[in-house]
mmCIF file of the N, C-alpha and C atoms, coordinates in Angstrom:
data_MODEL
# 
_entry.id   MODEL 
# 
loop_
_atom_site.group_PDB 
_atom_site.id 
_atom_site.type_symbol 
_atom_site.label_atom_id 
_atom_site.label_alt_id 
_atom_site.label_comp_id 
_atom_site.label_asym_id 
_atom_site.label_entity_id 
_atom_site.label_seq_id 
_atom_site.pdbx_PDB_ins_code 
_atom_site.Cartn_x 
_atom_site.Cartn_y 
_atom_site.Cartn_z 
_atom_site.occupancy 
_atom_site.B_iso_or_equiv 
_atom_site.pdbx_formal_charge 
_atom_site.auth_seq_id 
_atom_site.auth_comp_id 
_atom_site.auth_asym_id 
_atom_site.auth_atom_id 
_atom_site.pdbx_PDB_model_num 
ATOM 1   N N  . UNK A 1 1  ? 135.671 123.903 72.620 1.00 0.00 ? 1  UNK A N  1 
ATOM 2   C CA . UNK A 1 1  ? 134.529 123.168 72.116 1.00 0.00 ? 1  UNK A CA 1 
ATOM 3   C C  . UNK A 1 1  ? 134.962 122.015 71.217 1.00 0.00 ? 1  UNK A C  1 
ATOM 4   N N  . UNK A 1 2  ? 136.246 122.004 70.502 1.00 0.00 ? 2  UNK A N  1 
ATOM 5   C CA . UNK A 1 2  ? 136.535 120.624 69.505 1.00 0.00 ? 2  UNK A CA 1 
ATOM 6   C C  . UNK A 1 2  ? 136.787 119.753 70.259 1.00 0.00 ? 2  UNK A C  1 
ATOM 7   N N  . UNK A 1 3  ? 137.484 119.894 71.639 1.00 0.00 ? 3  UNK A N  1 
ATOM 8   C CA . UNK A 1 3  ? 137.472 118.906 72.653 1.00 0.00 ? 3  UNK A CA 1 
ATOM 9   C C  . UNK A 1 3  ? 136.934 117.865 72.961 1.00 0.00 ? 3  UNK A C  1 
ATOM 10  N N  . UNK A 1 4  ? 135.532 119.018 73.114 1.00 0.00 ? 4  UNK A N  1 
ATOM 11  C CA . UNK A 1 4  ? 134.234 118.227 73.866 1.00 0.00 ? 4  UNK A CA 1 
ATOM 12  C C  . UNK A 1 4  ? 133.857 117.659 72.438 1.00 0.00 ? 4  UNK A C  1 
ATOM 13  N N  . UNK A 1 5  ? 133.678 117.973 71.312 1.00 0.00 ? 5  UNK A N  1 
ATOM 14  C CA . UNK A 1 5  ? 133.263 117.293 69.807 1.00 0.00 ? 5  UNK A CA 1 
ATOM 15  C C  . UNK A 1 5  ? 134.049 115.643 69.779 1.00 0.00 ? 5  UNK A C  1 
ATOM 16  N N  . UNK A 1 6  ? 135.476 116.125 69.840 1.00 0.00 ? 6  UNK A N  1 
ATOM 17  C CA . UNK A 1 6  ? 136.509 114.452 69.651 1.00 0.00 ? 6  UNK A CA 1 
ATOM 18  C C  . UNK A 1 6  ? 135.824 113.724 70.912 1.00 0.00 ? 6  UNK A C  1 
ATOM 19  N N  . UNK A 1 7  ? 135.707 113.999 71.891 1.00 0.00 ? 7  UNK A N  1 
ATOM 20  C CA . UNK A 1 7  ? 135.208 112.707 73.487 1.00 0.00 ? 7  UNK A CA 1 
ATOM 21  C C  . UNK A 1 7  ? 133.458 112.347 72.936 1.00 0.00 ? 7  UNK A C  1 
ATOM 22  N N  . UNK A 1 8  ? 132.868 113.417 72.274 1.00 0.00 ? 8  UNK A N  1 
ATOM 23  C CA . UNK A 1 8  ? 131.680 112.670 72.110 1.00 0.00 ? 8  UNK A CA 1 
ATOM 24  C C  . UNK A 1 8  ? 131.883 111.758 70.749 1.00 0.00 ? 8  UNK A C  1 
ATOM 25  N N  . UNK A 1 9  ? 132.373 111.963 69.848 1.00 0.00 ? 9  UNK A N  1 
ATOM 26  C CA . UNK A 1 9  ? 132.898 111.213 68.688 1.00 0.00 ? 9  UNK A CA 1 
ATOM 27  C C  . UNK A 1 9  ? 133.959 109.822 69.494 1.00 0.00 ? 9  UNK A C  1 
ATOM 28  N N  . UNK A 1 10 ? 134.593 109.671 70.009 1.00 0.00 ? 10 UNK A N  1 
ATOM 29  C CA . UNK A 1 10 ? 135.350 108.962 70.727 1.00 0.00 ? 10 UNK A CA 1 
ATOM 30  C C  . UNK A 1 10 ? 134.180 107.734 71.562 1.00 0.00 ? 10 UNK A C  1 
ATOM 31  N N  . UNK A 1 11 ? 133.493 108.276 72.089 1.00 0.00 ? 11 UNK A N  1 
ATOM 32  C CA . UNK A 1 11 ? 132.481 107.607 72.870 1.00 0.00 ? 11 UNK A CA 1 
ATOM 33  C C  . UNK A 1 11 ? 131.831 107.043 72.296 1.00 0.00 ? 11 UNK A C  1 
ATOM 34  N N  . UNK A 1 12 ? 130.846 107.517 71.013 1.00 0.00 ? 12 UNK A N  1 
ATOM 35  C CA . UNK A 1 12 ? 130.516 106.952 70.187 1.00 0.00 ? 12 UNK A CA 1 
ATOM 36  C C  . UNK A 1 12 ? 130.932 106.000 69.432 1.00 0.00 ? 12 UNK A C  1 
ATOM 37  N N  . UNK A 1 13 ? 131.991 106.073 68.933 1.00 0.00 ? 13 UNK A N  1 
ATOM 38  C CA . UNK A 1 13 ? 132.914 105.086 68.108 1.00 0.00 ? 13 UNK A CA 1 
ATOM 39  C C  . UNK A 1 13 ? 132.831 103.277 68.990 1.00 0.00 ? 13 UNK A C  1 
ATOM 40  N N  . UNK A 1 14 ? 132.918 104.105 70.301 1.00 0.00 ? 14 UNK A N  1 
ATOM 41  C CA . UNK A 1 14 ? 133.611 102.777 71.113 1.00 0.00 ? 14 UNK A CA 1 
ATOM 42  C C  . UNK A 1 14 ? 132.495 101.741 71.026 1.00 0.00 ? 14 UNK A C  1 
ATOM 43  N N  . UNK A 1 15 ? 131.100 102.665 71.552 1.00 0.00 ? 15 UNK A N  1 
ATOM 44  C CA . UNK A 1 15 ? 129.858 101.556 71.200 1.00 0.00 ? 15 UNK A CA 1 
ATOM 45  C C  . UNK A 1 15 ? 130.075 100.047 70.225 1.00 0.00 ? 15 UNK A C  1 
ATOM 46  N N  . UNK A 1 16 ? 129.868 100.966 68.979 1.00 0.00 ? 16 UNK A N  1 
ATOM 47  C CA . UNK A 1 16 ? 129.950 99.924  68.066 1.00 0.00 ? 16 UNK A CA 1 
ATOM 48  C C  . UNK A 1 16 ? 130.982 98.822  68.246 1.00 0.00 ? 16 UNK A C  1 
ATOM 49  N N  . UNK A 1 17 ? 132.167 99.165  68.584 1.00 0.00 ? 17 UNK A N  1 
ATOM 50  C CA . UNK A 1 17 ? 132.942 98.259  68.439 1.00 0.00 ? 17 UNK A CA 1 
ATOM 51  C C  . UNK A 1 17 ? 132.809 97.417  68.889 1.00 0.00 ? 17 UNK A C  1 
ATOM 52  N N  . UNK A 1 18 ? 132.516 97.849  70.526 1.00 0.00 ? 18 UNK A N  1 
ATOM 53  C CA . UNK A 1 18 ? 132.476 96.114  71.732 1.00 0.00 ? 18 UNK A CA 1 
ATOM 54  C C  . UNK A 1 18 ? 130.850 95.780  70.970 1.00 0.00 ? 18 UNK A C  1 
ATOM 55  N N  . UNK A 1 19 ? 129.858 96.414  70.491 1.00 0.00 ? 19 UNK A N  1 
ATOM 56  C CA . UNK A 1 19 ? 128.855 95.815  70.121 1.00 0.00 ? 19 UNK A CA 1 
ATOM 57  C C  . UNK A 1 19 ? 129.467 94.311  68.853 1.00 0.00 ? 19 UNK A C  1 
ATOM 58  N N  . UNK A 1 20 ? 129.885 94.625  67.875 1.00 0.00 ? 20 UNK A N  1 
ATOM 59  C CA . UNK A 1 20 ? 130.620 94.048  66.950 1.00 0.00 ? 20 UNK A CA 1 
ATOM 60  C C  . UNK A 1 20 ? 131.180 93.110  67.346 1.00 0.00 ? 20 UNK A C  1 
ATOM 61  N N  . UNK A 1 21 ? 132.171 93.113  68.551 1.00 0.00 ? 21 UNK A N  1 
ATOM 62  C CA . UNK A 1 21 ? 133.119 91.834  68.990 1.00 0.00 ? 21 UNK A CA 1 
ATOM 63  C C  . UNK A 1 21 ? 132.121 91.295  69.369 1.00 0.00 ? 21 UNK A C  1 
ATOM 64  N N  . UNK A 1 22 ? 130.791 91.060  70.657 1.00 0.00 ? 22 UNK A N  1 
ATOM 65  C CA . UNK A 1 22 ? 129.979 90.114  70.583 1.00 0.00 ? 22 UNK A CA 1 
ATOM 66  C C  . UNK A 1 22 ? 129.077 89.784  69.443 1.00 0.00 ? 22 UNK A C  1 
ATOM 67  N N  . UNK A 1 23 ? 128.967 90.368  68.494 1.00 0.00 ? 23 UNK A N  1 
ATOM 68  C CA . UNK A 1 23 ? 128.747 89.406  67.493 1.00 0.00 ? 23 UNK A CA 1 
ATOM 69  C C  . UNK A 1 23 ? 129.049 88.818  66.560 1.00 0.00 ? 23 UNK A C  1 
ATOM 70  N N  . UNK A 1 24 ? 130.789 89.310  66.711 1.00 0.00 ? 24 UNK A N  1 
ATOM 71  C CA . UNK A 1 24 ? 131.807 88.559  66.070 1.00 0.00 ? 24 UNK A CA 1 
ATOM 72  C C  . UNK A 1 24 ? 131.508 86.948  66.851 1.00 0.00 ? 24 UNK A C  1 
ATOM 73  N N  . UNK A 1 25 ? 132.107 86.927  68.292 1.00 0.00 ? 25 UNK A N  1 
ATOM 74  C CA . UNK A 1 25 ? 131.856 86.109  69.335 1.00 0.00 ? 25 UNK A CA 1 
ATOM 75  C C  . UNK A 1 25 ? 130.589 85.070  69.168 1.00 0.00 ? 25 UNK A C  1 
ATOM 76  N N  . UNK A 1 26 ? 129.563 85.898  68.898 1.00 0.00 ? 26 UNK A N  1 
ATOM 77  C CA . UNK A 1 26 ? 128.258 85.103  68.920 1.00 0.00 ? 26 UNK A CA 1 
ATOM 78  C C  . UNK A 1 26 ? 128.117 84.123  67.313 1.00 0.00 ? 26 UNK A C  1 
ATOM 79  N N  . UNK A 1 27 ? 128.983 84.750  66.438 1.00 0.00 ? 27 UNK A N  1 
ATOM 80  C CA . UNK A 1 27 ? 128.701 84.159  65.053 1.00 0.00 ? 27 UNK A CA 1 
ATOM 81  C C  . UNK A 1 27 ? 129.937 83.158  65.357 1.00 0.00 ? 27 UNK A C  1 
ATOM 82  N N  . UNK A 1 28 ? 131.278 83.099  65.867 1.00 0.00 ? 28 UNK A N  1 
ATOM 83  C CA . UNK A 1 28 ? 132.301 82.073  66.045 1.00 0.00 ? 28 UNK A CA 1 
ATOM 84  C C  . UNK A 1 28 ? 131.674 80.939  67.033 1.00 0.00 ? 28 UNK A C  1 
ATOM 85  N N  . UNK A 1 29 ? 130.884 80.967  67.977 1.00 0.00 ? 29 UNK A N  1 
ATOM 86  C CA . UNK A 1 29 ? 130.438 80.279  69.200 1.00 0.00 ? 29 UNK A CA 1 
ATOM 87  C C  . UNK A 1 29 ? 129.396 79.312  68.118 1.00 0.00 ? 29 UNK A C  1 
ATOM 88  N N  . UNK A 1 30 ? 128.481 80.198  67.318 1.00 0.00 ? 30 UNK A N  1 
ATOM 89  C CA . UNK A 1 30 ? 127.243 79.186  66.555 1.00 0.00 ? 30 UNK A CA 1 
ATOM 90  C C  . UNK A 1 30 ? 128.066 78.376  65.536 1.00 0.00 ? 30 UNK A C  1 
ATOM 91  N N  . UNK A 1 31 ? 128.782 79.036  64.850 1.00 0.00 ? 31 UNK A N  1 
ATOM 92  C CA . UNK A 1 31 ? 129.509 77.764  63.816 1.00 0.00 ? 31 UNK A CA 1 
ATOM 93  C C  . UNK A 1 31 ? 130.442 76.920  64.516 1.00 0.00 ? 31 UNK A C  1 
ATOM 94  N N  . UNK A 1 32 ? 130.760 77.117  65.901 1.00 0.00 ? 32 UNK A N  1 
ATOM 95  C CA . UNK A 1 32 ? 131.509 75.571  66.107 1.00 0.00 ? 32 UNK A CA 1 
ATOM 96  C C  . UNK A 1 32 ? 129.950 74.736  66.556 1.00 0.00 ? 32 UNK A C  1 
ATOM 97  N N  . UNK A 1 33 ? 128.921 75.576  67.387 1.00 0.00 ? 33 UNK A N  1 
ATOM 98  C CA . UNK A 1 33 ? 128.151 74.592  67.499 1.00 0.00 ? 33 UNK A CA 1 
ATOM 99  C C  . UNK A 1 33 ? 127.520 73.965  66.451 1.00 0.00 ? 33 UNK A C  1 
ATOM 100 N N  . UNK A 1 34 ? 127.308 74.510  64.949 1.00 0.00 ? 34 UNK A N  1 
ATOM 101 C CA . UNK A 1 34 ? 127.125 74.176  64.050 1.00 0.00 ? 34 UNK A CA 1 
ATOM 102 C C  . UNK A 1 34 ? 127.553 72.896  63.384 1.00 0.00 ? 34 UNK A C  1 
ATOM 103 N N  . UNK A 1 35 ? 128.914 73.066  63.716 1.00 0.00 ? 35 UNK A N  1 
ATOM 104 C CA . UNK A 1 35 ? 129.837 71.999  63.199 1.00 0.00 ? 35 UNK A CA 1 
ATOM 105 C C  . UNK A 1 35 ? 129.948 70.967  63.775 1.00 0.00 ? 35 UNK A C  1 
ATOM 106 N N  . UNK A 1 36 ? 129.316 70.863  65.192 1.00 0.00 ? 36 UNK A N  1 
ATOM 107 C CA . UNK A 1 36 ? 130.131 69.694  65.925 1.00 0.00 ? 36 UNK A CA 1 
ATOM 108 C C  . UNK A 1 36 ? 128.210 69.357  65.301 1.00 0.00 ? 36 UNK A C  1 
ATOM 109 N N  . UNK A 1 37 ? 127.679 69.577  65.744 1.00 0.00 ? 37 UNK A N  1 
ATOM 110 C CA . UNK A 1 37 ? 126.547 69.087  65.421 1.00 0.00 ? 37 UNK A CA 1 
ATOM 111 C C  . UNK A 1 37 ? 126.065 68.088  64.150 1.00 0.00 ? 37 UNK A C  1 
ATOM 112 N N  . UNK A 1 38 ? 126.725 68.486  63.415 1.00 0.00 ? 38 UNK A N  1 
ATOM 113 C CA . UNK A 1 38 ? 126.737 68.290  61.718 1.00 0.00 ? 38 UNK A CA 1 
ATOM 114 C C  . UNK A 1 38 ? 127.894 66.995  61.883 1.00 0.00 ? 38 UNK A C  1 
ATOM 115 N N  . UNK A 1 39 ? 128.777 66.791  62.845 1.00 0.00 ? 39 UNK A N  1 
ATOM 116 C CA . UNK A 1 39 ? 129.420 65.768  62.829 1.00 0.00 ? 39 UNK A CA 1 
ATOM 117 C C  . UNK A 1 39 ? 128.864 64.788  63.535 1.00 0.00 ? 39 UNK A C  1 
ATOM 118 N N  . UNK A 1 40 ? 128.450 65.342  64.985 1.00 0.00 ? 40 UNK A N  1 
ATOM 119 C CA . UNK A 1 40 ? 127.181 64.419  65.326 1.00 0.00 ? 40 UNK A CA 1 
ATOM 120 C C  . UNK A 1 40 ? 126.066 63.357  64.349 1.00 0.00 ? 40 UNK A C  1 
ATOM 121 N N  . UNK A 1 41 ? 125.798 64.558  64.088 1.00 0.00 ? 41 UNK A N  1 
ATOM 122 C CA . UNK A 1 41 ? 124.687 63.577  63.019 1.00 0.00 ? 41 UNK A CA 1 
ATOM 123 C C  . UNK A 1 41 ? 125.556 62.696  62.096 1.00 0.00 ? 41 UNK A C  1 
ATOM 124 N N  . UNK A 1 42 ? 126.551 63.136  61.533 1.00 0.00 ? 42 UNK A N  1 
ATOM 125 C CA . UNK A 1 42 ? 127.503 62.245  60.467 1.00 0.00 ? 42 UNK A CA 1 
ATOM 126 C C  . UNK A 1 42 ? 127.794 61.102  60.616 1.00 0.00 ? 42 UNK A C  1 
ATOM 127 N N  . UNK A 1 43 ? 128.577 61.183  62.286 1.00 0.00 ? 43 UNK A N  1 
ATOM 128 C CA . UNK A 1 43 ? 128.763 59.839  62.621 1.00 0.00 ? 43 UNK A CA 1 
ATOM 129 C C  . UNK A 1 43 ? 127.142 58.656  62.946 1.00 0.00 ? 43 UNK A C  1 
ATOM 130 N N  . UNK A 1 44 ? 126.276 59.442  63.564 1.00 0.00 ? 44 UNK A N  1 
ATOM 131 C CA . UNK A 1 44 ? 125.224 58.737  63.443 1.00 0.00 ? 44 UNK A CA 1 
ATOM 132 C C  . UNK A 1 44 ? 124.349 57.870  62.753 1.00 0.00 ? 44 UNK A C  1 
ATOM 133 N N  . UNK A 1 45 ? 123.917 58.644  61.677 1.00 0.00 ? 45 UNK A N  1 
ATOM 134 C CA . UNK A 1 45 ? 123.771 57.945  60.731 1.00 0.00 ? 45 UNK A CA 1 
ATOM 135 C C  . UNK A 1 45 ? 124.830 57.176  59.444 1.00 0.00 ? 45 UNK A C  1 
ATOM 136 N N  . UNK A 1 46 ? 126.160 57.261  59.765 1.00 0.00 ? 46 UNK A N  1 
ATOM 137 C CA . UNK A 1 46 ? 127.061 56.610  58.836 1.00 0.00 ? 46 UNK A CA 1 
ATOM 138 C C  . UNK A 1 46 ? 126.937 55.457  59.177 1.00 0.00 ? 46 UNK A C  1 
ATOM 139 N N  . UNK A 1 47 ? 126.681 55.097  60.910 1.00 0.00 ? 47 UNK A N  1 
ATOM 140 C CA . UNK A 1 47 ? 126.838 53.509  61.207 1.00 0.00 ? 47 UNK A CA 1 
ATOM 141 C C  . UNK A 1 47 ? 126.150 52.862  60.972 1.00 0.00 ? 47 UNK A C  1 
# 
């Protein structure tokens, strides 16, 4: 029975994680779009 306890603990664990990397992913993807954006506008209105 501790077997079957560690694979459901194991399984569980894993969820979160790949959940986490896409929104690691999703928060790195918005701040470059963030940034280029913010330079966009910079150069725009500087000229």
């Amino acid at each position: 029975m501790d077997t079957e306890k560690i694979d459901e603990k194991g399984a569980v664990e894993e969820l979160p994680d790949s959940w986490w990397y896409r929104v690691y992913v999703g928060v790195i993807v918005t701040t470059i779009i963030v940034i280029s954006a913010l330079g966009i506008f910079t150069s725009y209105f500087s000229s």
